[in-house]
ZADO-1210 file (C-alpha; in nm, 4 decimals, padded with zeros to 6 digits):
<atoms>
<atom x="00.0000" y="00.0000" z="00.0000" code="UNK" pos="1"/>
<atom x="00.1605" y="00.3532" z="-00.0519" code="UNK" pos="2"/>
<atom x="00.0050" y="00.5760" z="00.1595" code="UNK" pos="3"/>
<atom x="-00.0216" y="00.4524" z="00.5582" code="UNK" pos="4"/>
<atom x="-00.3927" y="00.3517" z="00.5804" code="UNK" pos="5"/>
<atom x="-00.4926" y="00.2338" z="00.2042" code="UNK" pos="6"/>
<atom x="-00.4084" y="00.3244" z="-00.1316" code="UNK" pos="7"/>
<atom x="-00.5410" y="00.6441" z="-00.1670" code="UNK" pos="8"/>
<atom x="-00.3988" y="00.9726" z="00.0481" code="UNK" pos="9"/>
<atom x="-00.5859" y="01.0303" z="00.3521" code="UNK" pos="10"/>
<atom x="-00.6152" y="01.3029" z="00.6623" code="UNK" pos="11"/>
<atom x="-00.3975" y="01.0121" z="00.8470" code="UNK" pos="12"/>
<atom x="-00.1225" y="01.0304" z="00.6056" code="UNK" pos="13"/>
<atom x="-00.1152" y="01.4458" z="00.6086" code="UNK" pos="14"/>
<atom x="-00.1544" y="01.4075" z="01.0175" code="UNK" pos="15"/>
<atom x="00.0965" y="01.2165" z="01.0625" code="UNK" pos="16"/>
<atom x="00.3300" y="01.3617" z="00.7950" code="UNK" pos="17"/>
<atom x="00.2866" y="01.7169" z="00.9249" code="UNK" pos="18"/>
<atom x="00.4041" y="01.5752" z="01.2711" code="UNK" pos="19"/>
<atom x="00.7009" y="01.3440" z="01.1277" code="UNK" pos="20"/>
<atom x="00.8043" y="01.6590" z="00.9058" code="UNK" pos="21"/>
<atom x="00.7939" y="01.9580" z="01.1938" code="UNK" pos="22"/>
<atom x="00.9922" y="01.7114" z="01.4247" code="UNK" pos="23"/>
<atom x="01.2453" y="01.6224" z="01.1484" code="UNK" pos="24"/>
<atom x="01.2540" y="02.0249" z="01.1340" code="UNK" pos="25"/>
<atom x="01.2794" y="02.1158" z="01.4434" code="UNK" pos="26"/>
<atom x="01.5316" y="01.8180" z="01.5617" code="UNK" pos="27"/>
<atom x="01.7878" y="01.7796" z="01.2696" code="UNK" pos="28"/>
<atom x="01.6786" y="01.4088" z="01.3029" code="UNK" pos="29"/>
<atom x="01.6760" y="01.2268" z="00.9493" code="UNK" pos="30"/>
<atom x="01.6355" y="00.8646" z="00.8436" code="UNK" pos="31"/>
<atom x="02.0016" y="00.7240" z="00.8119" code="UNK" pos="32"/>
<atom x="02.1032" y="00.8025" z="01.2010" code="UNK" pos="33"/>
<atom x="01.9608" y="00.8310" z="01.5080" code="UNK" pos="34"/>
<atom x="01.6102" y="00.7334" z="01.6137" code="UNK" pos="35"/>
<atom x="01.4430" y="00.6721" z="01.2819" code="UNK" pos="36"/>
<atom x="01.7665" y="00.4676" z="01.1173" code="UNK" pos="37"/>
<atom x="01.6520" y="00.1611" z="00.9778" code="UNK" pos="38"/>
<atom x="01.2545" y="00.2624" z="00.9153" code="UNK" pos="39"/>
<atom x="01.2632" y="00.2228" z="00.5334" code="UNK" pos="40"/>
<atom x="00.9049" y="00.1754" z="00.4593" code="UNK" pos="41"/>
<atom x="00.8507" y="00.5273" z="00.6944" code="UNK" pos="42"/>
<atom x="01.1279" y="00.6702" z="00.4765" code="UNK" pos="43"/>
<atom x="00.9941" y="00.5681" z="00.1614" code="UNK" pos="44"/>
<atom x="00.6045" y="00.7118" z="00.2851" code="UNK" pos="45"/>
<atom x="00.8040" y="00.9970" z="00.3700" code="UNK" pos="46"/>
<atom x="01.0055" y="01.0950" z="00.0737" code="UNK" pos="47"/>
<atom x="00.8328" y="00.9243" z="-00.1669" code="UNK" pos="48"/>
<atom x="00.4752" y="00.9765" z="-00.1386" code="UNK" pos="49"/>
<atom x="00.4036" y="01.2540" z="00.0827" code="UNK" pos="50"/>
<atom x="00.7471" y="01.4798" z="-00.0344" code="UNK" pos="51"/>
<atom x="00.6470" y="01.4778" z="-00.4137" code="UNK" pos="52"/>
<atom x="00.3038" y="01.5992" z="-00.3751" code="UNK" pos="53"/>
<atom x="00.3294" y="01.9480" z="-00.4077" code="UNK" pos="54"/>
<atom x="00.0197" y="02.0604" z="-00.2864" code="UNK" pos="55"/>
<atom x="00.1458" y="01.8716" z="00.0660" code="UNK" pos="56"/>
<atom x="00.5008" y="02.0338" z="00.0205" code="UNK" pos="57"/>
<atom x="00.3590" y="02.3806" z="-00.0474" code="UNK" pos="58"/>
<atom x="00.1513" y="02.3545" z="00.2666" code="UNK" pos="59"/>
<atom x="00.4456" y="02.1957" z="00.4587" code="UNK" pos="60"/>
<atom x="00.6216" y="02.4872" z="00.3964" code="UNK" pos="61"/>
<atom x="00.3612" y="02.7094" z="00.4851" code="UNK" pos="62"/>
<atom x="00.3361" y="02.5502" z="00.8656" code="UNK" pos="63"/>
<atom x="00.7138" y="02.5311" z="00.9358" code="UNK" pos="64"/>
<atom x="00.7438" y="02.9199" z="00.8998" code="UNK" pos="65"/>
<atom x="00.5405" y="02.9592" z="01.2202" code="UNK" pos="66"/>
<atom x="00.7655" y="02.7377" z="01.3824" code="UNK" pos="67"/>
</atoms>
């Protein structure tokens, strides 16, 4: 399945990516060290579906600049 609850993109998947992507932000954390080494199929949500959309990215943006 490519997105985390089916195959289509749901609130879940923009939820949880918001949170994953502000605490990525905010800690310097990233997927090759640290506490999220090793999670490839979270990586591969991650980068691969939720970083290419660009309406997600565009509002990704938009939420780290209060931050």
């Amino acid at each position: 399945m490519p997105y985390l609850c089916g195959r289509t993109l749901t609130i879940a998947d923009i939820i949880i990516f918001n949170e994953l992507s502000q605490f990525l932000f905010l800690t310097n954390e990233n997927f090759k060290e640290g506490k999220l080494a090793g999670m490839e199929k979270l990586e591969y949500w991650y980068s691969t579906q939720m970083a290419t959309d660009k309406i997600v990215m565009a509002l990704d943006e938009r939420m780290k600049e209060y931050l």
